[in-house]
C-alpha positions in Angstrom: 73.3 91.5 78.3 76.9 93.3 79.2 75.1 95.8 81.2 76.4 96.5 84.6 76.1 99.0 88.0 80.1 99.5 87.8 83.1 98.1 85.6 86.1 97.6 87.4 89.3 97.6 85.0 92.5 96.2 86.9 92.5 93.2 88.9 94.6 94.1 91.6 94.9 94.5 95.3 92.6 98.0 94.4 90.8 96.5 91.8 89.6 93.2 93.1 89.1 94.7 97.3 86.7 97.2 95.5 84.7 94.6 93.4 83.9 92.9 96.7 82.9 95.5 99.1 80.7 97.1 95.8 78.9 93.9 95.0 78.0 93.3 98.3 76.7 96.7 98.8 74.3 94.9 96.0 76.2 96.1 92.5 76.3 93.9 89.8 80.4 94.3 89.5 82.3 93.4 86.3 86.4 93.3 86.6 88.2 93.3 83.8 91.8 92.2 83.5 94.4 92.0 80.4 96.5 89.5 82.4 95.5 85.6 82.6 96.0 86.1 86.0 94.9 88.4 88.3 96.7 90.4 91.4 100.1 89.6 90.5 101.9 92.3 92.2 100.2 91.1 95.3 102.0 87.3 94.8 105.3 88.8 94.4 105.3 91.1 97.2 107.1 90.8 100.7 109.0 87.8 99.3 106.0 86.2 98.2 104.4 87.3 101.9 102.4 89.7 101.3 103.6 92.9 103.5 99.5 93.5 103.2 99.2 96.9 105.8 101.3 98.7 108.8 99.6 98.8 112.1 101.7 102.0 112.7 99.8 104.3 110.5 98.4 107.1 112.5 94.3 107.6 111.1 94.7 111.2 112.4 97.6 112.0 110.8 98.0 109.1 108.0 99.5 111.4 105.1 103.0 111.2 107.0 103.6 107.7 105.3 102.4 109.2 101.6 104.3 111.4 99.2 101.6 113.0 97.3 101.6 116.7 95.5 98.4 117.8 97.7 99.6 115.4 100.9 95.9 115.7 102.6 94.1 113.8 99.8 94.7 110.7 101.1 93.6 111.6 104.5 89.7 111.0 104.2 89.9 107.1 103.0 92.6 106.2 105.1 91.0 107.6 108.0 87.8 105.6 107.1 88.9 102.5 106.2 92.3 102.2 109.2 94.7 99.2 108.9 92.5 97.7 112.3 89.7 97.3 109.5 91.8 95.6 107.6 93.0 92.9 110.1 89.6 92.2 110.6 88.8 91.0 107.8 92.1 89.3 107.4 91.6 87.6 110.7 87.8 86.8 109.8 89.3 84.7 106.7 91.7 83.1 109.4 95.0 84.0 107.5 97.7 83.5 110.1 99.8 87.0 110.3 102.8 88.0 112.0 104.8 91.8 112.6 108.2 92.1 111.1 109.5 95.1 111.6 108.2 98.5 112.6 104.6 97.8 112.2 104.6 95.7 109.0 102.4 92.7 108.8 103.5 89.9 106.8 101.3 86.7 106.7 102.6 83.5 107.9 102.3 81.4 105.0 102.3 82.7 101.3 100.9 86.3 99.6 98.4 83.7 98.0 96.7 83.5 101.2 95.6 87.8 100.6 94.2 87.3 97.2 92.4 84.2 98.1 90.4 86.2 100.3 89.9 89.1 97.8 88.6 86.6 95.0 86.1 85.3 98.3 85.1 88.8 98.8 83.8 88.6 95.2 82.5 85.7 94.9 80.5 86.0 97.6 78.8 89.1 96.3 78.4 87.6 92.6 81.5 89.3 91.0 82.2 88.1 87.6 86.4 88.6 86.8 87.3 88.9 82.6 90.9 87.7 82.8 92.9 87.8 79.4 90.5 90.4 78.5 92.3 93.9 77.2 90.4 97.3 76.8 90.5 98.7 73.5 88.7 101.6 74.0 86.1 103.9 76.6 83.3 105.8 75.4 81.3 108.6 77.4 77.5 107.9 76.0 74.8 110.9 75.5 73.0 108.9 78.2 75.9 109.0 80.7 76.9 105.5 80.6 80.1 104.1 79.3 80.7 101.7 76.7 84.0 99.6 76.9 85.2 98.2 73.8 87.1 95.1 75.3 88.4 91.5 73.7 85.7 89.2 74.7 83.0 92.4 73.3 81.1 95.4 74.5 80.2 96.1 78.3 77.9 99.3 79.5 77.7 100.6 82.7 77.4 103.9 84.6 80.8 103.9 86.3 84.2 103.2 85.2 86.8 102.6 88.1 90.3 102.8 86.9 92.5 100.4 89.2 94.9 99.4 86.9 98.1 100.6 88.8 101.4 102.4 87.9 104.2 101.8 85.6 105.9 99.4 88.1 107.3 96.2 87.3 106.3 95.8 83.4 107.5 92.3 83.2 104.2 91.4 85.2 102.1 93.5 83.0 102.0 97.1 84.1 100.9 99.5 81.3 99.9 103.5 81.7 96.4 102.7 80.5 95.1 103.9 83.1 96.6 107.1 82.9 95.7 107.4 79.0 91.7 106.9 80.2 92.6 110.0 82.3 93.9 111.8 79.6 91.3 111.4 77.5 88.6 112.7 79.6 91.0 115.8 80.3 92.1 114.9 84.2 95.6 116.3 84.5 98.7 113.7 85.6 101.6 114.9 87.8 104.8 113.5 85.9 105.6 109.9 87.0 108.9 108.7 88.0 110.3 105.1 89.8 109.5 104.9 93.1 110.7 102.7 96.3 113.9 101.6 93.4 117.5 100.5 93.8 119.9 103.9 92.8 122.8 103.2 91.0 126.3 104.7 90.5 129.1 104.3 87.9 132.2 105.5 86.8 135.6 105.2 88.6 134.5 106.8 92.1 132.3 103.4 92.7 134.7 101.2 92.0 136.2 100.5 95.6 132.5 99.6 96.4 131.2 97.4 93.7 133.2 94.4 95.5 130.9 95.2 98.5 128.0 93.6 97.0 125.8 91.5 99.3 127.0 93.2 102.1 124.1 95.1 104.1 124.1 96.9 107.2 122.1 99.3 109.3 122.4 102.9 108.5 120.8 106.3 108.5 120.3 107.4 105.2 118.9 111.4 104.0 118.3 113.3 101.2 117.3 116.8 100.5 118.3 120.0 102.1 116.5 121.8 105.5 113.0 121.9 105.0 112.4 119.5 102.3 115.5 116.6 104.3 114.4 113.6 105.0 116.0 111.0 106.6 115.5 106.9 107.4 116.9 104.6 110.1 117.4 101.4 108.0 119.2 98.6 106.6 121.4 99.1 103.1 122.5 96.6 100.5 125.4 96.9 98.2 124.6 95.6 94.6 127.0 95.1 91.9 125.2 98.4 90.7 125.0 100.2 93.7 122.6 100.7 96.6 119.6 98.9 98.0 117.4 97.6 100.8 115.0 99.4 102.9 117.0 102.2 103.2 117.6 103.0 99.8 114.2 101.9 98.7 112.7 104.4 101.3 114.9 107.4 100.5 114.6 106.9 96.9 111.3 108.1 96.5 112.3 111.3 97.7 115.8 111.8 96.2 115.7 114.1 93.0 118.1 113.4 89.8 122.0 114.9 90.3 121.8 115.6 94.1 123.0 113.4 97.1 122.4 111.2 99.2 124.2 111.0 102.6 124.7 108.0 105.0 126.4 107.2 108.4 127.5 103.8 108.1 127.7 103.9 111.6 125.0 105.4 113.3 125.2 103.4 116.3 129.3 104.0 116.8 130.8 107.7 117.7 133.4 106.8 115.1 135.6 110.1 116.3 135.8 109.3 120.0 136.1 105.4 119.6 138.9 105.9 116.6 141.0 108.4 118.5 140.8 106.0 121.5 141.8 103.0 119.8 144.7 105.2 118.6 145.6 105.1 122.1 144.7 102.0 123.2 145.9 99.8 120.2 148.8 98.7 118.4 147.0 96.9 115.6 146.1 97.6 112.2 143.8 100.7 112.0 142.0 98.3 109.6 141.7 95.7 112.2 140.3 98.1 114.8 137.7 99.6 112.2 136.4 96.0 111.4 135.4 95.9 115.1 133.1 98.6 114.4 131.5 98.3 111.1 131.5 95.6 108.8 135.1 93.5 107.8 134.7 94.5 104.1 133.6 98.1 104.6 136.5 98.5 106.7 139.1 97.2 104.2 136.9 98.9 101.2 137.5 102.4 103.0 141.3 101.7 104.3 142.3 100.3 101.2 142.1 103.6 99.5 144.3 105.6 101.7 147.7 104.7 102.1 147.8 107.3 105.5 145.1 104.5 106.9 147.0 101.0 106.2 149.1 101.4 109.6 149.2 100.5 113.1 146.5 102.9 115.2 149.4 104.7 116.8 151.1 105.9 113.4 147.9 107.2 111.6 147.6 111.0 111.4 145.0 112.8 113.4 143.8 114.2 110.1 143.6 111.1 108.7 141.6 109.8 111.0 139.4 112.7 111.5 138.4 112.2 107.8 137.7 108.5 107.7 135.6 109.1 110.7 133.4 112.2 108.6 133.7 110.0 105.9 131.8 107.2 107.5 129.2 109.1 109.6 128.7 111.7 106.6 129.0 110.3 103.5 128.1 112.0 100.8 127.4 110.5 96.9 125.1 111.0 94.2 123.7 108.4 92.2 123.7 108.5 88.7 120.5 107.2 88.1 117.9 104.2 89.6 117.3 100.8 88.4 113.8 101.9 86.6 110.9 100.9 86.4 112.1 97.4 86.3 112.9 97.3 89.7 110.8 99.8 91.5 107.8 98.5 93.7 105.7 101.5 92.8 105.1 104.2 90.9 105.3 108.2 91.9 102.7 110.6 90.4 100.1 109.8 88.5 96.2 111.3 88.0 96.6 114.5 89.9 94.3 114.5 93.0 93.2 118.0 92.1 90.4 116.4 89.6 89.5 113.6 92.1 87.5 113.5 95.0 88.7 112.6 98.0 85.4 111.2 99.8 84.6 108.7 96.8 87.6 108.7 94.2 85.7 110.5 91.4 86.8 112.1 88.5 85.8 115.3 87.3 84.3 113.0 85.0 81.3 112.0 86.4 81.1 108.2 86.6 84.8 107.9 85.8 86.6 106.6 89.3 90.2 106.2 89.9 92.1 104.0 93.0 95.1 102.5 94.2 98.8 103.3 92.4 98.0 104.9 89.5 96.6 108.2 91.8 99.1 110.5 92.8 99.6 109.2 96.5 102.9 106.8 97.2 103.1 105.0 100.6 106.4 104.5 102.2 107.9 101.0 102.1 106.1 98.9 104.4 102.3 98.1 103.8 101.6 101.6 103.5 100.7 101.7 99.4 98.6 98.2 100.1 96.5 100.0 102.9 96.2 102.9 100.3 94.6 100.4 98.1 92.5 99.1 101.0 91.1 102.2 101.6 91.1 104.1 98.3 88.7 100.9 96.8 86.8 100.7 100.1 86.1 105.1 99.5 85.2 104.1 95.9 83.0 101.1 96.3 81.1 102.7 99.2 80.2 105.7 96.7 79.1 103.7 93.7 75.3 103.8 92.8 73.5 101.6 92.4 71.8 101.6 88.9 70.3 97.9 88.7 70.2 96.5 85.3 70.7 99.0 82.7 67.9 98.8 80.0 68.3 100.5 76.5 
């Protein structure tokens, strides 16, 4: 019979990590997914690596990483299940690893190496995965189970979990299903929006920058005013479009439609002092002089619009210098938009923590669970929304009953 202790829907890094732990806690664990393949988003990320935690995430303190409209939800789970947890298991599988950058842990070899050990996890507790198998509809019986209406027929079961992810990346088969399920059992959703995305510009004013793409540099990026600034020390790309890397990705997720963004393209470099002394010192090209500071191309992108700059140091006005300087250290632009869903790694908003536990991920709904993207809690770039759907499935399967074979 279809009959089973939980239902899983979404066969992701949330989805799958769940089914494991819960089966074998002893569940009988179904996992449903409309793709023919499962955990996509985990293939892709990284590069194909697999950016799969950050050992910097402080358990006392974890919702610093998150963006979230009640920031302490996410505390509980990510307390109790910690990026250390993680690694264990990661090294008891004996998937070679490495640190990048500021606590990020790629592994050594492929992406494919994390969801090989997530389809283990199942296996070894007798999961069975539906692949290719869409849900057509979820009913709340008078007996309190649910009855799933999917392609290969009907499944009961007492609990529902939801881990179908956000609107990211449709081309790899992100839908708002899961947000739909919410609606219909009336769980409120806090708007959604493209999150961790390249901005964009247009128009005239970025046209002395479009030649800039491919170039990327270090730089400390900000958005936001007092209280609600925030600001990132990382690399920046120029696109043909406009701006992205880590940087951008990072501030993005913070930066609200028709306001700024400001960067110092040299954060390194006290442009005023080393400017006025090569002023002094040198009877180059200012241009020259500037491309010993920042990057060749930035320097003829930003001296190529002012006529006052294309001179030897010694004949450049003080103003004029003053002003390239602010201009470079403090400069200020607002993007006309974001390259979308498309392009963004995750998703902002989602079901609104307000109707969800934060001890085991349940709805207001009783037997209706939700984990991973598609709650409203969005990690900073860096393995922080892959060790939210770590812990936020490891809450969840932990707080599943077990119901043992449903009988009519």
């Amino acid at each position: 019979m279809n009959q089973w202790d939980a239902v899983i829907v979404g066969a992701g890094a949330a989805g799958l990590f769940c089914a494991g732990v819960a089966s074998q806690r002893g569940l009988k664990v179904l996992v449903i997914d409309h793709s023919r393949v499962v955990a996509e988003k985990v293939r892709i990320s990284g590069g194909g690596r697999c950016n799969f935690t950050n050992k910097n995430l402080d358990p006392s303190a974890p919702q610093k990483h998150f963006i979230s409209q009640n920031p302490h939800f996410c505390r509980s789970a990510l307390s109790r299940y910690t990026p250390q947890d993680f690694i264990a298991l990661v090294q008891k599988h004996g998937i070679a690893f490495h640190e990048k950058h500021k606590g990020q842990l790629f592994c050594d070899h492929s992406a494919e190496d994390i969801i090989r050990m997530l389809l283990a996890e199942c296996e070894a507790g007798g999961v069975t995965l539906r692949t290719d198998c869409s849900v057509s509809a979820v009913r709340h019986l008078e007996d309190g189970r649910y009855a799933l209406n999917t392609a290969q027929g009907e499944v009961l079961t007492r609990s529902v979990v939801v881990a179908t992810g956000g609107l990211s990346i449709p081309k790899i088969g992100a839908t708002g299903w899961g947000y739909e399920v919410a609606t219909q059992f009336g769980l409120r959703l806090v708007e959604c929006r493209p999150g961790l995305v390249p901005l964009t510009f247009d128009g005239e004013g970025w046209a002395p920058y479009a030649q800039l793409a491919g170039l990327a540099l270090p730089v400390g990026i900000a958005t936001g005013e007092k209280k609600s600034r925030m600001h990132f020390d990382e690399d920046l790309l120029f696109t043909h479009r406009g701006l992205s890397g880590p940087g951008v990705l990072q501030i993005s997720s913070y930066w609200q439609d028709g306001t700024p963004i400001r960067l110092n393209l040299a954060p390194e470099v006290d442009l005023p002092a080393r400017l006025q002394e090569a002023k002094l010192r040198s009877r180059k090209l200012l241009g020259n002089e500037l491309a010993t500071l920042v990057p060749a191309r930035l320097a003829e992108a930003w001296v190529g619009q002012n006529p006052a700059l294309q001179r030897p140091c010694p004949d450049v006005p003080d103003k004029a210098l003053t002003q390239l300087a602010e201009a470079l250290s403090n400069w200020s632009l607002t993007p006309t938009g974001s390259e979308g869903y498309k392009k963004a790694e995750v998703t902002l908003g989602g079901v609104d923590t307000r109707d969800l536990s934060s001890q085991t991920m349940e709805s207001r709904q009783p037997g209706l669970y939700f984990i991973g993207e598609v709650i409203d809690v969005t990690g900073w770039l860096g393995g922080y929304n892959f060790q939210w759907a770590w812990a936020s499935a490891h809450a969840c399967a932990q707080a599943l009953p077990s119901q043992g074979d449903i009988r009519n």
